[in-house]
C-alpha atoms as one frame of an Amber mdcrd trajectory, in Angstrom:
protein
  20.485   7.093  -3.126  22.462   4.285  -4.314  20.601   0.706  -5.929  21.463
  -1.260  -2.598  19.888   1.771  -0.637  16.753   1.885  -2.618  16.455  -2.224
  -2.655  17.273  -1.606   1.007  14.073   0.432   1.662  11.807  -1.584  -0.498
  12.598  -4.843   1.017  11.630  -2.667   4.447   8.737  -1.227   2.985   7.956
  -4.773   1.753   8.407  -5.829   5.418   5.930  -2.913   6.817   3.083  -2.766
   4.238   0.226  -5.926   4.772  -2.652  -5.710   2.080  -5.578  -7.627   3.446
  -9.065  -7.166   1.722 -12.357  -8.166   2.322 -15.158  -9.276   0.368 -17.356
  -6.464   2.622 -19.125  -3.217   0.699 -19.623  -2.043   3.806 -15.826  -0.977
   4.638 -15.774   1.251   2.245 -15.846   4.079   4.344 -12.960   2.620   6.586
 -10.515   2.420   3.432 -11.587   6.554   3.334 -10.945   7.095   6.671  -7.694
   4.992   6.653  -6.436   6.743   3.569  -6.929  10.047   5.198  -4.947   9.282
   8.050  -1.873   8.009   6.729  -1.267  11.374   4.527   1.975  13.105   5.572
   3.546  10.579   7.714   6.888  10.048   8.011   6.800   6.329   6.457   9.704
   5.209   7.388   9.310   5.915  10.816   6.229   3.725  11.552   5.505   0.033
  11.478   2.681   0.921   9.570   0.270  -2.347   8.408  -1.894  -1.179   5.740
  -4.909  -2.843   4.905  -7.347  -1.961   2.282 -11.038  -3.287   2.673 -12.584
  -3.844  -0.945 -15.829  -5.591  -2.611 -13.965  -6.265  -5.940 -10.744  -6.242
  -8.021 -11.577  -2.493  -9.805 -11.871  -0.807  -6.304  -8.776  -2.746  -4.883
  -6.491  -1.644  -8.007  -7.952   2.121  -7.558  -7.658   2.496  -4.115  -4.037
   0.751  -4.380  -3.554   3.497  -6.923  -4.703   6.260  -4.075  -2.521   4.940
  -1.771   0.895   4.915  -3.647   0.061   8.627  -4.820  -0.143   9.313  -0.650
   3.182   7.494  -0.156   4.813   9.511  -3.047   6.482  11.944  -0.161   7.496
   8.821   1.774   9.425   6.680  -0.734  10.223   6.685  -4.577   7.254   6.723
  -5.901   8.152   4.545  -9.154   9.374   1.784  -5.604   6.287   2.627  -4.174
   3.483   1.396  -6.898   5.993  -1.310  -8.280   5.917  -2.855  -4.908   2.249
  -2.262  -4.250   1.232  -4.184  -7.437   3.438  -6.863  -7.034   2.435  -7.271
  -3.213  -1.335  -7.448  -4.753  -1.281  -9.721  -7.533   0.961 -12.198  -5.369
  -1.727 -11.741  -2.429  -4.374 -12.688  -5.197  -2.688 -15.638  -6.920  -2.892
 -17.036  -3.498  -6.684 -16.901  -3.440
């Protein structure tokens, strides 16, 4: 894959991935049950909006984490958790 291919996909997969999270213990079990069902899709043939529910910063980074270790199969990996964090911390400096 060339470096305007790759750029290519992660500005897509920068247009399909939304991290929302909520100051809720209680959802919890929906980031499980979310995680779940998202292993072995084809990624980039969804309009997939991700959101991962969290009660603090450590389970946000560990779930985010999870979730690029799921998407390894569905884009670079390396892309995958680069974009991720940055997505994150530039959802958080907005807080």
């Amino acid at each position: 894959m060339s470096t305007v291919d790759s750029e290519k996909k992660e500005k897509c997969l920068a247009l399909l991935v939304e991290i929302t999270f909520y100051e809720d213990k209680s959802s919890r079990q929906s980031v499980d049950d979310f995680i779940k069902s998202i292993e072995g899709i084809q990624f980039d043939l969804l309009f997939l909006k991700i959101k991962i529910f969290t009660s603090s910063y450590i389970f946000f980074f560990r779930r985010i984490e999870e979730l690029a270790h799921f998407m390894r199969d569905l884009v670079s990996a390396t892309n995958a958790v680069r974009f991720i964090r940055s997505k994150m911390l530039d959802r958080l400096s907005c807080v």
